[in-house]
LUMTOR-912202 format. One line per field, with one value per atom (N, C-alpha, C, O, CB): x, y, z; residue number from 1; atom name. Coordinates in steps of 0.02 Angstrom, whole numbers, plus 50000, padded with zeros to 5 digits. Glycine has a CB too. Layout:
REM LUMTOR-912202
X	c(X,...)
Y	c(Y,...)
Z	c(Z,...)
pos	c(NUM,...)
site	c(CA,...)
//
This chain:
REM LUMTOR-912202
X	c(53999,53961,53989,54050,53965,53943,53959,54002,53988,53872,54039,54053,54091,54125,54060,54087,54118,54197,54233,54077,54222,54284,54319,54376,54301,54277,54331,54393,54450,54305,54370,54418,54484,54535,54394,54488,54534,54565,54623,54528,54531,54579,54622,54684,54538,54593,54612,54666,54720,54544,54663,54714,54796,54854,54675,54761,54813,54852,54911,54765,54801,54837,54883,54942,54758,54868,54921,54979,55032,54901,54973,55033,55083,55140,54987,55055,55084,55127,55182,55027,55090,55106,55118,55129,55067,55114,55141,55144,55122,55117,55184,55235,55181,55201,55322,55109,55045,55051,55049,55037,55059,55082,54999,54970,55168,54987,54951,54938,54926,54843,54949,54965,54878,54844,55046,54859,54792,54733,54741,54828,54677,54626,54576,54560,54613,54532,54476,54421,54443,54477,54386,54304,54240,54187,54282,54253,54177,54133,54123,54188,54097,54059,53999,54020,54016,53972,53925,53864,53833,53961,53854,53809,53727,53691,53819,53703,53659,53596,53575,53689,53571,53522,53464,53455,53499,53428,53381,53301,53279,53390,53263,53225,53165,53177,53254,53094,53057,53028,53002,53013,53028,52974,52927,52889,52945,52921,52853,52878,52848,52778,52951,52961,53035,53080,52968,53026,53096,53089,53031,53118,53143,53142,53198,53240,53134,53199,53257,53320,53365,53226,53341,53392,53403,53460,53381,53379,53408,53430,53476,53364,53389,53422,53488,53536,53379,53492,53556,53610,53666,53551,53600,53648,53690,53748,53586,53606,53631,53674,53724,53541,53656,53695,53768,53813,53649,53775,53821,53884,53942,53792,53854,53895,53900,53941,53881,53867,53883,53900,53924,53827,53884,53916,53955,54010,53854,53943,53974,54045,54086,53941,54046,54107,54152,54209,54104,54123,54148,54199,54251,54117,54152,54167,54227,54283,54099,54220,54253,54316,54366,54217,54319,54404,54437,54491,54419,54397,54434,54442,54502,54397,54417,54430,54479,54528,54370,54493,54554,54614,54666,54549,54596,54668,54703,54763,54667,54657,54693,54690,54701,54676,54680,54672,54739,54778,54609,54741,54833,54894,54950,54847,54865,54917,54954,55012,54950,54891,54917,54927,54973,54829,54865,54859,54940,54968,54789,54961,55053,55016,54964,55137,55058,55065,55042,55042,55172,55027,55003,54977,54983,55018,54919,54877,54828,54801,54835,54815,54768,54693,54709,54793,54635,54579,54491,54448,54586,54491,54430,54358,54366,54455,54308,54268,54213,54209,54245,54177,54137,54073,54055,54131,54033,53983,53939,53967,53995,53882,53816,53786,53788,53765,53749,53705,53644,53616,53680,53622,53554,53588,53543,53533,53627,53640,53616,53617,53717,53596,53565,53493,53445,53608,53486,53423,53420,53437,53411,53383,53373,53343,53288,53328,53371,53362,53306,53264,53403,53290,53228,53215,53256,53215,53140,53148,53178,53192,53096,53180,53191,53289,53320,53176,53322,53383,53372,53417,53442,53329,53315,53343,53384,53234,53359,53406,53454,53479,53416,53500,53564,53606,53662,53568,53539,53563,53579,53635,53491,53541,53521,53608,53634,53418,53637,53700,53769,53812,53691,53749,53800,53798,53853,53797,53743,53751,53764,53771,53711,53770,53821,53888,53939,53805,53879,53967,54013,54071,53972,53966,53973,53984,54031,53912,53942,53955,54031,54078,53882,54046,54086,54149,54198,54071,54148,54203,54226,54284,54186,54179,54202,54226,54260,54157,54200,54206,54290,54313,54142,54317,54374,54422,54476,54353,54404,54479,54468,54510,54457,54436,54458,54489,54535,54418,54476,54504,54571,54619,54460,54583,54662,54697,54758,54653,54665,54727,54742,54796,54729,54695,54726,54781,54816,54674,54781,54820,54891,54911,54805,54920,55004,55007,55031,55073,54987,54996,54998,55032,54967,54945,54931,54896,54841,54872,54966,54961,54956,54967,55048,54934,54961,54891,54879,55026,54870,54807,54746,54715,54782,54728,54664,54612,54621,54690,54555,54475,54425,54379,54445,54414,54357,54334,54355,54367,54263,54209,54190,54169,54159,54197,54208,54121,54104,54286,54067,54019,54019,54042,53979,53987,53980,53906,53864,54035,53894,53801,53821,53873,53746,53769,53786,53833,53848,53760,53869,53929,53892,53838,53999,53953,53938,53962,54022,53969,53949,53964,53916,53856,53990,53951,53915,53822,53770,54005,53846,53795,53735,53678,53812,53747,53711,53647,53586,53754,53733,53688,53662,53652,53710,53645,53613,53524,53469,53697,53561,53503,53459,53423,53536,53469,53451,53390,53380,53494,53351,53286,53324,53379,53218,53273,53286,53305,53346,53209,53300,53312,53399,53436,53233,53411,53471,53511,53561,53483,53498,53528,53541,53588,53455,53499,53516,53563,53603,53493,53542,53606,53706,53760,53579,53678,53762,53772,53831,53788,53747,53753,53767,53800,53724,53741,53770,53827,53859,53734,53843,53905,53963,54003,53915,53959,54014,54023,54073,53964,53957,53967,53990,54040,53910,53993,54013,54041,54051,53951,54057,54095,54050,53999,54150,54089,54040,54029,54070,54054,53949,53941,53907,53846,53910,53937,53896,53831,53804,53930,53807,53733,53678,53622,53702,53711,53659,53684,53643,53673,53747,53760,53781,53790,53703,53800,53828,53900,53923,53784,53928,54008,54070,54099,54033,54079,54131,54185,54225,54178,54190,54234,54291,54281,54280,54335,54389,54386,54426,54394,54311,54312,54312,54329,54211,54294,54280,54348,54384,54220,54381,54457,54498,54531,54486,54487,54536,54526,54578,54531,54464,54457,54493,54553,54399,54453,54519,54581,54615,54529,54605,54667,54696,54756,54708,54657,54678,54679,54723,54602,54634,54621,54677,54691,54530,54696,54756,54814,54865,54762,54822,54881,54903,54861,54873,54989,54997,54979,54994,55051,54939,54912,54864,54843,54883,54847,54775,54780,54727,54763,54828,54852,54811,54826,54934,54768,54749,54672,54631,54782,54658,54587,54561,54569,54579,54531,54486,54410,54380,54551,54404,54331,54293,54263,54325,54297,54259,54238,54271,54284,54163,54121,54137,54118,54035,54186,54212,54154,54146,54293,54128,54086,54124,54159,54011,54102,54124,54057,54036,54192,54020,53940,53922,53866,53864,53985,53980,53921,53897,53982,53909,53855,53814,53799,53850,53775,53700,53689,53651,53680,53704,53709,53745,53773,53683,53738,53795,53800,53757,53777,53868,53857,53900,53956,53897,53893,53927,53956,53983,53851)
Y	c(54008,54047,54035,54032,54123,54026,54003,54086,54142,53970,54076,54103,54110,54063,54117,54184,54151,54177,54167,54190,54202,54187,54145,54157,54219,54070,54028,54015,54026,53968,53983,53968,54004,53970,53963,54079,54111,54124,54145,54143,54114,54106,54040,54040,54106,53998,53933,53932,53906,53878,53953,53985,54014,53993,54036,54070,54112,54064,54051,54183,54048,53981,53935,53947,53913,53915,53871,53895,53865,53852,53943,53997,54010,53987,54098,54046,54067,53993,53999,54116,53943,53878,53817,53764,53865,53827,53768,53762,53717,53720,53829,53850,53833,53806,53791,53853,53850,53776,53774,53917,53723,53659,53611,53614,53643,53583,53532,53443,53432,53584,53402,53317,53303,53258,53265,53339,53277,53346,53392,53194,53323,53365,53324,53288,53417,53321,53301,53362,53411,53305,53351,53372,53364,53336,53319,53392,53361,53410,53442,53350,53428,53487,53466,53414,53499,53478,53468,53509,53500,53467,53550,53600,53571,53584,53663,53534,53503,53503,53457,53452,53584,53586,53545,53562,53680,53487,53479,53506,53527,53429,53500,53529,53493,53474,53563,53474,53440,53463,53519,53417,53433,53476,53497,53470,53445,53558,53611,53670,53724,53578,53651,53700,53742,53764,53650,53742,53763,53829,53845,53734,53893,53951,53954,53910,54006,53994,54034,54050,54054,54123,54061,54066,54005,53992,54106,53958,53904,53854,53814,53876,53861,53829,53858,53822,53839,53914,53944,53935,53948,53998,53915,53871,53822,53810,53809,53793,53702,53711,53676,53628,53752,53730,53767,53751,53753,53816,53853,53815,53816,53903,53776,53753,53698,53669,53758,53647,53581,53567,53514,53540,53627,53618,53675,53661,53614,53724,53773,53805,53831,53797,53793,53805,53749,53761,53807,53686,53638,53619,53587,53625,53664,53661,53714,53696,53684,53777,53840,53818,53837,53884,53775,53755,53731,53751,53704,53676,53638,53680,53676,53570,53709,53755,53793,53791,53798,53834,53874,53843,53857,53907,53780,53748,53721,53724,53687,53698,53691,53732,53713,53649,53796,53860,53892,53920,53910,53875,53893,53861,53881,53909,53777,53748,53719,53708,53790,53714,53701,53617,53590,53727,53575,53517,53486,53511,53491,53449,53429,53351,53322,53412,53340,53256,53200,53211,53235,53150,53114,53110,53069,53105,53182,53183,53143,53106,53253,53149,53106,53165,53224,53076,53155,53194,53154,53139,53238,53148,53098,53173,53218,53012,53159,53204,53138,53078,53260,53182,53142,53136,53184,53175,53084,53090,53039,53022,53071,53020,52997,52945,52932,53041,52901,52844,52892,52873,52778,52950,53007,53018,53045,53092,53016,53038,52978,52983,53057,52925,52856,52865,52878,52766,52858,52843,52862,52837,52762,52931,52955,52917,52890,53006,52913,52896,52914,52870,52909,52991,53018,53081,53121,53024,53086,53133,53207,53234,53137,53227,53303,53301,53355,53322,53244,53260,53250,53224,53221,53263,53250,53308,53287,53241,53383,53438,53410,53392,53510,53386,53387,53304,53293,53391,53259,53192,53224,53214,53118,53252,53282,53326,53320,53355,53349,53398,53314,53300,53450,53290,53220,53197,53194,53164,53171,53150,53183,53161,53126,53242,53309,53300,53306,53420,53283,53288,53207,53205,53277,53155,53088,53113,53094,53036,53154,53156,53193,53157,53221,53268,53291,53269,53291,53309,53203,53162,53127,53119,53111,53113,53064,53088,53058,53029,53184,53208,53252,53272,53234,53262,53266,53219,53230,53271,53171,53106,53097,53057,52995,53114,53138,53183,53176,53150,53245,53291,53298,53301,53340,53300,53300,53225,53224,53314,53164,53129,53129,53110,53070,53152,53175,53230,53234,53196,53277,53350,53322,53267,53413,53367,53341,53376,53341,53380,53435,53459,53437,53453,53489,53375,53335,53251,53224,53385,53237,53167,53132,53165,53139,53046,53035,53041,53000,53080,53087,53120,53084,53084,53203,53056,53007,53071,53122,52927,53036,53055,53030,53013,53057,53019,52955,52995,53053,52891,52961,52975,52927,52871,52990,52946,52898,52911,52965,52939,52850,52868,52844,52787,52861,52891,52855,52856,52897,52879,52815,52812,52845,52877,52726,52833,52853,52850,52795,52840,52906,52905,52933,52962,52952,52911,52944,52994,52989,52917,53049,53109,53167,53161,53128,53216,53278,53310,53335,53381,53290,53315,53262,53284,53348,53187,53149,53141,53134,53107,53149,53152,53216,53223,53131,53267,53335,53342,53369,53423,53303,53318,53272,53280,53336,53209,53121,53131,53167,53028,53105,53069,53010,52983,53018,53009,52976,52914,52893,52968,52867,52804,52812,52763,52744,52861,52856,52870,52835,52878,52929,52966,52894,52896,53042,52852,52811,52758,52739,52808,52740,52696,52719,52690,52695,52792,52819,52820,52803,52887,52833,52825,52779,52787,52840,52719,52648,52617,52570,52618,52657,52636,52670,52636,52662,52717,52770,52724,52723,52878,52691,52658,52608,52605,52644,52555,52477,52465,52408,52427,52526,52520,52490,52456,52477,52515,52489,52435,52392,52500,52415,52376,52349,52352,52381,52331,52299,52264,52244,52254,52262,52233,52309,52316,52150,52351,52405,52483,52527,52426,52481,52523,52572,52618,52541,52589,52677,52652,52603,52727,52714,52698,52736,52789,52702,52700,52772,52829,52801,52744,52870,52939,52879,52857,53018,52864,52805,52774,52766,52759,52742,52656,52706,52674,52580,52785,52815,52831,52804,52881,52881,52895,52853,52876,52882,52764,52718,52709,52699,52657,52708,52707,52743,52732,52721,52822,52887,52872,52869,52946,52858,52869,52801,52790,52894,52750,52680,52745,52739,52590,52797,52809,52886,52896,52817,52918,52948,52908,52941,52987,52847,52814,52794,52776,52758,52796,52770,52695,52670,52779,52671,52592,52607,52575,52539,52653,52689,52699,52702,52781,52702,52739,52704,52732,52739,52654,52638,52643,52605,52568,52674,52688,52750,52796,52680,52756,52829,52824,52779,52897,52913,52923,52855,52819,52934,52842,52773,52783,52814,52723,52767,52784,52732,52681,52793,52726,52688,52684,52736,52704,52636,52645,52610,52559,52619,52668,52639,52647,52698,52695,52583,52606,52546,52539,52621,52493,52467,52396,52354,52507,52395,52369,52376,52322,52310,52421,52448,52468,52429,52506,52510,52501,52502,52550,52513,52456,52413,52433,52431,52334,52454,52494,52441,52429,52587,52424,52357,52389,52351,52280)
Z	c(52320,52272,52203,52193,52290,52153,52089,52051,52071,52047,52011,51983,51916,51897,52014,51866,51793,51807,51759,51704,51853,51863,51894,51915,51876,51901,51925,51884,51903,51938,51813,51780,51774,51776,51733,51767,51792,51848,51852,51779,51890,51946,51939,51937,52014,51937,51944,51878,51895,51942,51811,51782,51816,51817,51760,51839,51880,51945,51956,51917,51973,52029,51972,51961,52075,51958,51918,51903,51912,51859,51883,51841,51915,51918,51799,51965,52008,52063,52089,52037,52068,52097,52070,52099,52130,52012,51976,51917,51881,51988,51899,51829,51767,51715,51819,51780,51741,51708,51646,51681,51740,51727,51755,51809,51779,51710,51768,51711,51652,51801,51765,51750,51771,51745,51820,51808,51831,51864,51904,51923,51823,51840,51845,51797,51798,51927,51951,51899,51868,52046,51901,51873,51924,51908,51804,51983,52039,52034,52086,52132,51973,51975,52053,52079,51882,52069,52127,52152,52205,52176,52111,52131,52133,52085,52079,52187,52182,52240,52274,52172,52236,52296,52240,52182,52336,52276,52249,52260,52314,52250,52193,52173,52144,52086,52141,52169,52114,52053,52053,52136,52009,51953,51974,52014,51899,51943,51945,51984,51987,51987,52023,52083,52061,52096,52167,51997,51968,51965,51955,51898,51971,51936,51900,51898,51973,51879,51808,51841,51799,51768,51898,51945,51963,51945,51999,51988,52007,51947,51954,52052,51883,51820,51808,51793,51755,51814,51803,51839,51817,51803,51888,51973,51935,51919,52048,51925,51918,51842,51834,51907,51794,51729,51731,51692,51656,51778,51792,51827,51807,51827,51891,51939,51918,51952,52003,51856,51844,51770,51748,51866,51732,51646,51629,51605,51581,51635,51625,51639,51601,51642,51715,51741,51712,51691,51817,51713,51682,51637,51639,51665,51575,51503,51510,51491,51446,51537,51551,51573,51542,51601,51631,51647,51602,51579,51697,51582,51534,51468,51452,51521,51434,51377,51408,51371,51348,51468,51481,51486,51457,51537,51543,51527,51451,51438,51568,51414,51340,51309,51251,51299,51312,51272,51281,51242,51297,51366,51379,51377,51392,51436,51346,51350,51424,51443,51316,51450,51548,51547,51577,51628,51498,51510,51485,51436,51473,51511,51489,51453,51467,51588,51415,51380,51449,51509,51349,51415,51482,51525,51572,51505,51510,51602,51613,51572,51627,51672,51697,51687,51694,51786,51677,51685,51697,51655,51617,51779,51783,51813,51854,51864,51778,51794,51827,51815,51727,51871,51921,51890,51856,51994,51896,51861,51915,51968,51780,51903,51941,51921,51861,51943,51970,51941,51916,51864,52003,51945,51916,51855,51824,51963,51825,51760,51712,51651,51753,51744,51703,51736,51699,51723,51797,51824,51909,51962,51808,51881,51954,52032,52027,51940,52087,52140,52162,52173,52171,52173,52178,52145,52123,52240,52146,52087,52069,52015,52072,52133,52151,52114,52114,52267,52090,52049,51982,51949,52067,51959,51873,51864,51823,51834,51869,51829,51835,51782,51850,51915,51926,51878,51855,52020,51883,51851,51767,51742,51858,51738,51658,51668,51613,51648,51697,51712,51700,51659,51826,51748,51724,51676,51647,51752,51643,51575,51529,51472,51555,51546,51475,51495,51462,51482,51562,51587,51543,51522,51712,51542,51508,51443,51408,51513,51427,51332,51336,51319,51273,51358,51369,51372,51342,51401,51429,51431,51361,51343,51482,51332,51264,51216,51175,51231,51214,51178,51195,51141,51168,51229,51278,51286,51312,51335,51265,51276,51185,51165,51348,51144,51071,51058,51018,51034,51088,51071,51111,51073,51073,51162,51200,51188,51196,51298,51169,51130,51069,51045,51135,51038,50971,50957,50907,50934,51021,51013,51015,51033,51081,50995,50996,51070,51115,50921,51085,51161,51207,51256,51181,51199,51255,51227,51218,51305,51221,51164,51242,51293,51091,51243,51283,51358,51403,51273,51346,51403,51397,51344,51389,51446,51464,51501,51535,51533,51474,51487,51518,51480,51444,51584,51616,51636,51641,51667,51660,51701,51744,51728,51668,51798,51870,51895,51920,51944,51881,51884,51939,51946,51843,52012,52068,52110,52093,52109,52161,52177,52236,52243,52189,52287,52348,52383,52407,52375,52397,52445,52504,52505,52422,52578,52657,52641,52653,52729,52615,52634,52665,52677,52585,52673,52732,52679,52701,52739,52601,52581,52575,52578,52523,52565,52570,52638,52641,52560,52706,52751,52754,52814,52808,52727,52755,52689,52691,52739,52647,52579,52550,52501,52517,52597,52551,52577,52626,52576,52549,52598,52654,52658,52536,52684,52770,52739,52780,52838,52688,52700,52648,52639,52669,52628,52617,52657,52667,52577,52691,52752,52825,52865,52777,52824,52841,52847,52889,52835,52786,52755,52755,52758,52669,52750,52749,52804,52810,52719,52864,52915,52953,53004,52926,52933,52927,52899,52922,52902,52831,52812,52872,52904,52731,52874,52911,53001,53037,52918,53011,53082,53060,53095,53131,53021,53009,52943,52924,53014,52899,52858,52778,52777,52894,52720,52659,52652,52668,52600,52615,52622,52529,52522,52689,52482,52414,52402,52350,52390,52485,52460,52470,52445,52523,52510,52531,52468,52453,52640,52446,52375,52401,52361,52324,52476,52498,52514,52542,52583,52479,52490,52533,52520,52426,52578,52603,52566,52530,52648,52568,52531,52498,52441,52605,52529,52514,52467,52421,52552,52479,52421,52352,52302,52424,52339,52266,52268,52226,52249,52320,52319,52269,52223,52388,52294,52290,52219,52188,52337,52182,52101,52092,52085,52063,52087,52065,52062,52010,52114,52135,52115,52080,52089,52177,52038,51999,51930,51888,51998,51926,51864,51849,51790,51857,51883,51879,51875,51881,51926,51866,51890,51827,51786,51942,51809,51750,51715,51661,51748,51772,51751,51711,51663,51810,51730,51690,51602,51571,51726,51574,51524,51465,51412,51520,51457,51398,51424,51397,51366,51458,51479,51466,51506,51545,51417,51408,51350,51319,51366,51364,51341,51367,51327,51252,51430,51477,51514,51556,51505,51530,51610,51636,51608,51621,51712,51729,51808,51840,51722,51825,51887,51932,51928,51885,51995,52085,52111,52139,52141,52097,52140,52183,52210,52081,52190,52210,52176,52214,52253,52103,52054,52081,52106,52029,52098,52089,52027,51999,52132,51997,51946,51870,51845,51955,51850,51798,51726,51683,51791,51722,51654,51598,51620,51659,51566,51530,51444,51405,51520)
pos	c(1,1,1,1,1,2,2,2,2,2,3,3,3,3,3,4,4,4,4,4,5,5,5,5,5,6,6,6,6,6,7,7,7,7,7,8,8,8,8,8,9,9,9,9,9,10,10,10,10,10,11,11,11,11,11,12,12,12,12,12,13,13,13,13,13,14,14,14,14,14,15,15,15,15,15,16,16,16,16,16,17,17,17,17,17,18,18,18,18,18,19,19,19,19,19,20,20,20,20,20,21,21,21,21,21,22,22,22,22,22,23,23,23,23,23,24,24,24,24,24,25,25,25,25,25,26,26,26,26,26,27,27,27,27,27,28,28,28,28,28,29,29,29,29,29,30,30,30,30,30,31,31,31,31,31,32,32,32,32,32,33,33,33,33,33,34,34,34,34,34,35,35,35,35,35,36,36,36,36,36,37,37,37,37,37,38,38,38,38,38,39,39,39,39,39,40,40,40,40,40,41,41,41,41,41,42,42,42,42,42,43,43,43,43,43,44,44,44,44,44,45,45,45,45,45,46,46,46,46,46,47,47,47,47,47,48,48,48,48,48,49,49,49,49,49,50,50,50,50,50,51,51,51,51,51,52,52,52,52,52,53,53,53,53,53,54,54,54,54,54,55,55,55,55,55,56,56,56,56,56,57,57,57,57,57,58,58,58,58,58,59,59,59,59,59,60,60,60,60,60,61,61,61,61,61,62,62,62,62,62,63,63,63,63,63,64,64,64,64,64,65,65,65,65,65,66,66,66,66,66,67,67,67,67,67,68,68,68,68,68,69,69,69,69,69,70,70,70,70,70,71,71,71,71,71,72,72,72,72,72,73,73,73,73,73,74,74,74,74,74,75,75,75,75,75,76,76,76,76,76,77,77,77,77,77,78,78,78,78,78,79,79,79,79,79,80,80,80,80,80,81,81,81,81,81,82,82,82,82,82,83,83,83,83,83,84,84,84,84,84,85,85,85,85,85,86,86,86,86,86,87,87,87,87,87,88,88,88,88,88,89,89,89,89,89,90,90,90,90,90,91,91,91,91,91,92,92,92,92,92,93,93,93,93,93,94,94,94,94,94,95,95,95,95,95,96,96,96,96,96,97,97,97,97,97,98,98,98,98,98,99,99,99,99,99,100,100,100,100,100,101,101,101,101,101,102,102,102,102,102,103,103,103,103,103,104,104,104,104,104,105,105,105,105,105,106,106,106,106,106,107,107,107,107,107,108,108,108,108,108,109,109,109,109,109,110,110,110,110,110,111,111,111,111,111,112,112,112,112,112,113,113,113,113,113,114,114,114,114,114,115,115,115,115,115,116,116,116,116,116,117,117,117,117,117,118,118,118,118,118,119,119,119,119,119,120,120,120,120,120,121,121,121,121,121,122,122,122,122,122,123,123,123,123,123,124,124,124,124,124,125,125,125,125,125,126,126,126,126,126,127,127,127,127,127,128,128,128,128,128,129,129,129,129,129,130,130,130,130,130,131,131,131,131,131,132,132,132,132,132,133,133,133,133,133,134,134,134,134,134,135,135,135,135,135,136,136,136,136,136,137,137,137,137,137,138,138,138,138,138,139,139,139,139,139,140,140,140,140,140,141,141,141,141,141,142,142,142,142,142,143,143,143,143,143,144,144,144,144,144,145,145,145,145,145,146,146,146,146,146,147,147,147,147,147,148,148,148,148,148,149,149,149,149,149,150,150,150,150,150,151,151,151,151,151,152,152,152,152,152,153,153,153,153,153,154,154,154,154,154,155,155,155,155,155,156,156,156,156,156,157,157,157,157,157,158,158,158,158,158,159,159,159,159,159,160,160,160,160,160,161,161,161,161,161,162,162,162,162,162,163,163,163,163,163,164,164,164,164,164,165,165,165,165,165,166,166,166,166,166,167,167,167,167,167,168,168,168,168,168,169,169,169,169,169,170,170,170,170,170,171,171,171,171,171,172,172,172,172,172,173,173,173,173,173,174,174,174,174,174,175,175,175,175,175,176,176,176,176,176,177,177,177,177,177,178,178,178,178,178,179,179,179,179,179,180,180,180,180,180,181,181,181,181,181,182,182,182,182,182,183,183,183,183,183,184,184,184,184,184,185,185,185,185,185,186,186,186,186,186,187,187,187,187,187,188,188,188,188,188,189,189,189,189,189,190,190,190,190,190,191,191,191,191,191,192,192,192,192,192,193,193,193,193,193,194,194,194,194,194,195,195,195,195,195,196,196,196,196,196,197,197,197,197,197,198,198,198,198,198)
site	c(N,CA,C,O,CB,N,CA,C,O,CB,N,CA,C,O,CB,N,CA,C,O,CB,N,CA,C,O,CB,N,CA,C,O,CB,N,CA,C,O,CB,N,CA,C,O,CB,N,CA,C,O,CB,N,CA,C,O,CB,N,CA,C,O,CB,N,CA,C,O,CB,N,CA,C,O,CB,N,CA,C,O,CB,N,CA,C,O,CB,N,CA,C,O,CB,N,CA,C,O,CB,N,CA,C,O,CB,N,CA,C,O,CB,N,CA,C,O,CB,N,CA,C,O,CB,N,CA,C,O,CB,N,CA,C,O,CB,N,CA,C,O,CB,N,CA,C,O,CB,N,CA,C,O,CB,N,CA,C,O,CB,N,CA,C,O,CB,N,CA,C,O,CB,N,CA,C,O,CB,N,CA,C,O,CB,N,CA,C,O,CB,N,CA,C,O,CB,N,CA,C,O,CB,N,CA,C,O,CB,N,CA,C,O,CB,N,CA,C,O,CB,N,CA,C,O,CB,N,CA,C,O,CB,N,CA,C,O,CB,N,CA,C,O,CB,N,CA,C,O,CB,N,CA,C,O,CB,N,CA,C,O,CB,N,CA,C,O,CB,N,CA,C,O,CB,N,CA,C,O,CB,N,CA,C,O,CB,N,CA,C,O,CB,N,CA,C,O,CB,N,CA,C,O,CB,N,CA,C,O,CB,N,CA,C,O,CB,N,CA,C,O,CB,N,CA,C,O,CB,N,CA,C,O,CB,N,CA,C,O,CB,N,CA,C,O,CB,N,CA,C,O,CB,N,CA,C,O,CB,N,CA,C,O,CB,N,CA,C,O,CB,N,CA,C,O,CB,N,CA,C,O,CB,N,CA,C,O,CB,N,CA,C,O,CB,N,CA,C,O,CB,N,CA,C,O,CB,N,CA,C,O,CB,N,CA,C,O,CB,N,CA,C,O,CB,N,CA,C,O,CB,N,CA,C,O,CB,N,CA,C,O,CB,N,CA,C,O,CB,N,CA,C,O,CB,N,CA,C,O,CB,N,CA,C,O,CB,N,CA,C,O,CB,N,CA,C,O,CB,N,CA,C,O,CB,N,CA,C,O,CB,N,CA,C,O,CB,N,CA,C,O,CB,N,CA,C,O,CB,N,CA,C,O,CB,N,CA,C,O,CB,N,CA,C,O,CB,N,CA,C,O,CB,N,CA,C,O,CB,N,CA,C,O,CB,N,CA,C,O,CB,N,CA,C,O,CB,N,CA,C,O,CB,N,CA,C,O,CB,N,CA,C,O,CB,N,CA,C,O,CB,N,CA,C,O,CB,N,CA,C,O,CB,N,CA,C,O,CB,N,CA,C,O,CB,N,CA,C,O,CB,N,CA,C,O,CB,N,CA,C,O,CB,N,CA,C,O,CB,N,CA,C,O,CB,N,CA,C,O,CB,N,CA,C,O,CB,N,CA,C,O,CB,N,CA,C,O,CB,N,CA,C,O,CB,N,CA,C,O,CB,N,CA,C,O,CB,N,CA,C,O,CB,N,CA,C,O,CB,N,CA,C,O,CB,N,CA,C,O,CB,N,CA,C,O,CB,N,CA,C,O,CB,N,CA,C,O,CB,N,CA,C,O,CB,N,CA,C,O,CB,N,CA,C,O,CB,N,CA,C,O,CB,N,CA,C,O,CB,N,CA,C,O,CB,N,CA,C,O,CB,N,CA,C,O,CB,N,CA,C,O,CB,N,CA,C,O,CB,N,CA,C,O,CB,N,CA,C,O,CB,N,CA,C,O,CB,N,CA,C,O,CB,N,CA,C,O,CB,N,CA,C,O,CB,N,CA,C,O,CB,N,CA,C,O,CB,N,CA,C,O,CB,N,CA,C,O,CB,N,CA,C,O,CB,N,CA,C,O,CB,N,CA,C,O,CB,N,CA,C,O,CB,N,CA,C,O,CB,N,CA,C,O,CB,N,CA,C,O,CB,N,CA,C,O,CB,N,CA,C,O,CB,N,CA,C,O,CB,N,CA,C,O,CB,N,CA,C,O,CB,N,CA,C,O,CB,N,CA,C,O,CB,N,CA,C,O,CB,N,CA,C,O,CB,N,CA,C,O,CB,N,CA,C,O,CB,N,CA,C,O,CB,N,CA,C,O,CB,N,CA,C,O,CB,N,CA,C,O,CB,N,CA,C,O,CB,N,CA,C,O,CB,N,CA,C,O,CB,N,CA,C,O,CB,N,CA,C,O,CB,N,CA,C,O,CB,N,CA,C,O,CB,N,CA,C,O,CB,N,CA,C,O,CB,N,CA,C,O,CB,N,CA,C,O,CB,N,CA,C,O,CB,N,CA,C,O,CB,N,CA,C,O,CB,N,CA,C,O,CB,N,CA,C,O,CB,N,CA,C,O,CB,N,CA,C,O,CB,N,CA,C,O,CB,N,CA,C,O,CB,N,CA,C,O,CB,N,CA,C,O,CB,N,CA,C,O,CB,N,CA,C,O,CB,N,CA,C,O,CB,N,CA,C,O,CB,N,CA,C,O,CB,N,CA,C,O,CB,N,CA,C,O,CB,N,CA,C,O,CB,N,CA,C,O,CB,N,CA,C,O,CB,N,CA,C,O,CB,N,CA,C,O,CB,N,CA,C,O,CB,N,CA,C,O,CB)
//
């Protein structure tokens, strides 16, 4: 359930487990029941901008408001090939939610490397296409739902574009990594080149 007290909790967690300290923050906003045009209400806009910009913006303003982000962090927020060019149509809100999360990012690896607080702190956006996961297979149309299903039996494959949980893992964790350190405000893609961001 979405809510406007995540950020504080997730505040308070910090504080209580890890001396309100944090080196590396994922961004997987995900809130993505899809929806076609015409079939929208005023509650479900409020979902999607809630559970994919809002809360968003909200963490990240708390953690640097408190001074949580330390020098040098790592910070990759997840972002979408629908944030360029929707798959099908029923993700045009949730794709329109990534591409704020893209601006966001650029606008975020300016502002936390410029800070003396958090000199040093990288900003990506790990844009990724179809992954095998539990929501793909439960929400895709059948010929994607397929395909992940295929990856997960015989493993990924770069000519068909679905990726196992892992092959995105294995970016991430290139992009938390101190190899990472001259990489920011960058949409960095794991889509396996479907599609190519240059």
């Amino acid at each position: 359930m979405l809510s406007l007290d995540s950020p504080r909790l997730i505040k308070e967690a910090l504080i209580c487990h890890f001396e309100g300290k944090v080196n590396i923050v994922i961004n997987n906003a995900a809130y993505d029941p899809m929806r076609a045009m015409g079939t929208l209400d005023d509650a479900y806009v409020q979902n999607v901008l809630m559970g994919n910009t809002h809360a968003l913006v909200m963490l990240m303003d708390t953690l640097y408001a408190h001074n949580m982000i330390q020098p040098n962090s790592r910070i990759v927020s997840f972002s979408s090939e629908s944030g360029r060019k929707i798959p099908f149509p029923e993700m045009y809100l949730v794709g329109a939610t990534k591409a704020t999360m893209e601006a966001l990012t650029r606008s975020w690896a300016d502002i936390l490397g410029g800070s003396p607080t958090t000199t040093g702190t990288t900003v990506n956006a790990l844009l990724v296409g179809a992954t095998a996961t539990d929501g793909l297979l439960r929400k895709a149309p059948t010929v994607f739902r397929q395909r992940a299903t295929d990856a997960l039996q015989y493993g990924s494959n770069l000519t068909d574009g679905v990726a196992l949980p892992e092959d995105i893992a294995n970016v991430a964790g290139l992009l938390v990594s101190e190899r990472a350190n001259w990489v920011t405000g960058s949409v960095v893609c794991a889509n396996g080149g479907k599609l190519k961001i240059l």
